[in-house]
C-alpha positions in Angstrom: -152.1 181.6 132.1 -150.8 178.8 129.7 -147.6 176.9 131.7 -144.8 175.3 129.1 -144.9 171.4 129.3 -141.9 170.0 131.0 -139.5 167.7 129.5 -139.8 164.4 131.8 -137.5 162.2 129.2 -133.9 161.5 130.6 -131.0 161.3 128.7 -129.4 158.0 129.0 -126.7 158.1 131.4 -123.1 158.1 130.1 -121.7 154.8 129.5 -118.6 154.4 132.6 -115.1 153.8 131.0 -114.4 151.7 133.8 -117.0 149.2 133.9 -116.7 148.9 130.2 -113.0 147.8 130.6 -114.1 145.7 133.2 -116.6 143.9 130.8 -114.0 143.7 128.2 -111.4 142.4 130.8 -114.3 139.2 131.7 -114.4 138.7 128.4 -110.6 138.2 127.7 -110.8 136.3 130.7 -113.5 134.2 129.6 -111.4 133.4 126.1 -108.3 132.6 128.6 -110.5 129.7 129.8 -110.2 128.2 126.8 -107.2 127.8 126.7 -107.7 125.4 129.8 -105.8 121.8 129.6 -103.2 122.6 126.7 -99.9 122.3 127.3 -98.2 125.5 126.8 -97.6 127.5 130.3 -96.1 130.8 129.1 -94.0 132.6 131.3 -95.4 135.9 132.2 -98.4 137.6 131.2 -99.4 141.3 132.0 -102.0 143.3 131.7 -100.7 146.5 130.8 -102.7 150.4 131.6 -101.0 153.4 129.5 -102.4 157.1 129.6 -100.8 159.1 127.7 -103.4 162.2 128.6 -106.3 162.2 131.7 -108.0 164.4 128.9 -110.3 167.1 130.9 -111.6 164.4 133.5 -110.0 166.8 136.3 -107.9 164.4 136.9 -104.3 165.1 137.1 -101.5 162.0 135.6 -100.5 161.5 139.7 -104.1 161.5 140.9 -104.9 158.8 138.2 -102.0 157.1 138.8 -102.3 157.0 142.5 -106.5 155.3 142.1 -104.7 152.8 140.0 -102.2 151.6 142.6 -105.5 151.8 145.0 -107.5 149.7 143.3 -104.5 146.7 143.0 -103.6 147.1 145.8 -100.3 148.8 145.0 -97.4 151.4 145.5 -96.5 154.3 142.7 -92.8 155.4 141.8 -92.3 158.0 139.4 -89.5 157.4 137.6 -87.5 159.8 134.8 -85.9 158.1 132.0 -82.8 159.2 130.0 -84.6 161.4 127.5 -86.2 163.1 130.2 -89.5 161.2 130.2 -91.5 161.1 133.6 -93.3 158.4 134.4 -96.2 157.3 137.3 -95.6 153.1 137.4 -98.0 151.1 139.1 -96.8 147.4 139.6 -99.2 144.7 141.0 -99.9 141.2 140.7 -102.8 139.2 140.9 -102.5 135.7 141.4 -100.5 134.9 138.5 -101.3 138.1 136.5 -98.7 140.9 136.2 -100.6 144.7 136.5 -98.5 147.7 135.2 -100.1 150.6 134.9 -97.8 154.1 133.7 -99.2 157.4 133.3 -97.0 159.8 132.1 -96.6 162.6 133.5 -96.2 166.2 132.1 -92.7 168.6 132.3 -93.2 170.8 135.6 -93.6 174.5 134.5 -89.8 175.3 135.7 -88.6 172.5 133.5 -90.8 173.5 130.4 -89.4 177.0 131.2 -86.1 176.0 130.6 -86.5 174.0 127.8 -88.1 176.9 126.0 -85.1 179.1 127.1 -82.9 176.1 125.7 -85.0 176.4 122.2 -84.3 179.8 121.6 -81.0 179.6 122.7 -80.2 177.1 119.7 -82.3 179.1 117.1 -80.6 182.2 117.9 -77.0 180.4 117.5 -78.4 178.4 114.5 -79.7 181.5 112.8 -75.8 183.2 113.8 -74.7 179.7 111.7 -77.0 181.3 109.1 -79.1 177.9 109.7 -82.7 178.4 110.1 -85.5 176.5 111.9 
């Protein structure tokens, strides 16, 4: 009996989004150095996180949100703004360095359920209007 050879390569392993940023942030920390003995002290700087999607990581917004404020050392606060926006905030600071990390967060189904009841309540009165969408 003739066995199949077995396929001993490996695939490299998939590069880690977060050691990657963490390579890029010692580099802009490196070129910061430079800077070292000029005169200019700005105000406030910030290192700023935005996700706009978790993408099919598992994660949810929250859950991402709440690993940021874990690994500053930080509290969450979601906050809604005016348009209706929700929004995870980290805020952190280390050493001089501001950390602000938001993730925003999707409409909860009850919401989106009204919203859509909201939509077709306007396209039924603008099509009474003789509008149309």
């Amino acid at each position: 009996m003739q066995t199949q050879p077995t396929d001993t390569t490996t695939q490299p392993a998939k590069p880690d989004y977060w050691l990657n940023l963490a390579d890029d942030l010692r580099t802009a920390a490196d070129r910061v150095a430079t800077l070292a003995g000029t005169d200019r002290t700005p105000a406030r700087i910030h290192l700023s996180i935005t996700v706009a999607s978790v993408g099919n990581t598992g994660l949810t917004a929250i859950d991402l949100a709440d690993q940021l404020a874990e690994a500053f050392d930080a509290t969450t606060r979601t906050s809604t703004f005016p348009a209706g926006d929700r929004v995870r905030q980290v805020r952190a600071r280390i050493g001089t360095l501001g950390v602000d990390a938001d993730t925003y967060l999707p409409a909860e189904p009850g919401e989106m359920a009204k919203l859509r009841a909201r939509i077709t309540e306007l396209e039924a009165l603008a099509a009474s209007a003789g509008g149309t969408r």
